[in-house]
Phi, psi and omega in degrees: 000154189191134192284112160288351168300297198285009165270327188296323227273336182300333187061010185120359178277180169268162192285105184281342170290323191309161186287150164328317219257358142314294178315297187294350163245022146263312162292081176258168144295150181228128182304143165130125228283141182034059180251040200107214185262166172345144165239357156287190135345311187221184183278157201265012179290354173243031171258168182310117165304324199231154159326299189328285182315019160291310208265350190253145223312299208301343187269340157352294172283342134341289149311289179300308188300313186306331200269357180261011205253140180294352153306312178258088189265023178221188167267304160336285345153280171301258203334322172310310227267350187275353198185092184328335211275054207242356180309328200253151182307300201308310177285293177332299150351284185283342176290290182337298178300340207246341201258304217286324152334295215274288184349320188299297204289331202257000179079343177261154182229155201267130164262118198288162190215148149305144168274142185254127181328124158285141181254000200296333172306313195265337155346276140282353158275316189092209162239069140317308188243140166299142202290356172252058165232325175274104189224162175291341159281003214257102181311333197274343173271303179329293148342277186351291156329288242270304160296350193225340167237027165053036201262154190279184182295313209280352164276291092081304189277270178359324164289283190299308155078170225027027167205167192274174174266350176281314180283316150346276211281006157301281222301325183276357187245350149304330166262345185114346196285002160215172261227126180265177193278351204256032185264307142345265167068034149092343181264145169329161188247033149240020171255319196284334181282126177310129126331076220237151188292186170264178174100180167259155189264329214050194213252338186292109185307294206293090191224162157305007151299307164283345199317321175297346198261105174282345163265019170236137167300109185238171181219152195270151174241130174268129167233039142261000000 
């Protein structure tokens, strides 16, 4: 069940209300330099410039936490997460030597991992939907995501992982649950909301709530 208003009215941000345990399985880490948050030690404006700085006494905790974190199962795997600057043989080369170094001098090994499946999907859906429904083109799973356990669009892609947040919110501005962008015209986005009762609604996008709304399409939903 979910308030369509307050959802319309988020317009594609995330739901500031959601429960905790929503933040935590949307927010994982991800290997890749500022690729979300640190998978060190520190922040990564504190991470190592240079190789060199791999090898001095101070990198030590540096280290050890990157080769020890389950994100990383490589050398490879660390250079990715220390340093956007991975385009070139030559640069990798010198991180690689800086890694196997400091690994020499500090006594540590990359502890290798399997990659392991994002799961975050089958999480937060549950078995809400039968599982050959849930897909990014589906509104009705979608909405779901997006109204009821409240993740903004760009989680949403994010979750789901090959489409965009832009292609999300086509699928949510097909039922009303956003905004289209030629909807705006320069006005708030509680002068543009359909006049819907408070309260839920239910999970059914197409309801007699929108009814008012000459750009949303509607259809009668029998809910008994």
């Amino acid at each position: 069940m979910f308030d369509f208003k307050k959802a319309r009215r988020r317009d594609g941000e995330a739901d500031s209300d959601r429960d905790d345990w929503i933040d935590e399985t949307v927010e994982i880490q991800r290997l890749g330099y500022n690729n979300g948050d640190p998978l060190a030690d520190r922040p990564y404006s504190e991470y190592p410039e240079q190789p060199s700085d791999l090898t001095t006494p101070n990198a030590r905790q540096f280290v050890a936490t990157l080769f020890e974190h389950p994100k990383v199962g490589s050398i490879r795997d660390a250079i990715e997460e220390t340093t956007p600057a991975t385009g070139g043989d030559m640069i990798v080369r010198d991180w690689r030597n800086a890694f196997e170094r400091a690994s020499e001098l500090f006594g540590l090994e990359v502890t290798e991992t399997e990659d392991t499946e994002d799961d975050r999907l089958d999480e937060l859906v549950g078995d809400t939907f039968p599982e050959d429904t849930v897909d990014p083109s589906n509104p009705l799973v979608v909405g779901y995501l997006y109204a009821e356990r409240g993740l903004s669009t760009d989680e949403v892609a994010d979750v789901f992982g090959g489409c965009s947040g832009g292609q999300v919110r086509s699928v949510l501005e097909g039922v009303g649950l956003v905004s289209k962008a030629d909807e705006h015209d320069g006005r708030p986005i509680d002068d543009i909301l359909v006049d819907v009762p408070e309260g839920n609604v239910g999970t059914d996008i197409d309801t007699e709530a929108v009814a008012n709304d000459d750009t949303i399409a509607v259809g009668t939903v029998d809910t008994e």
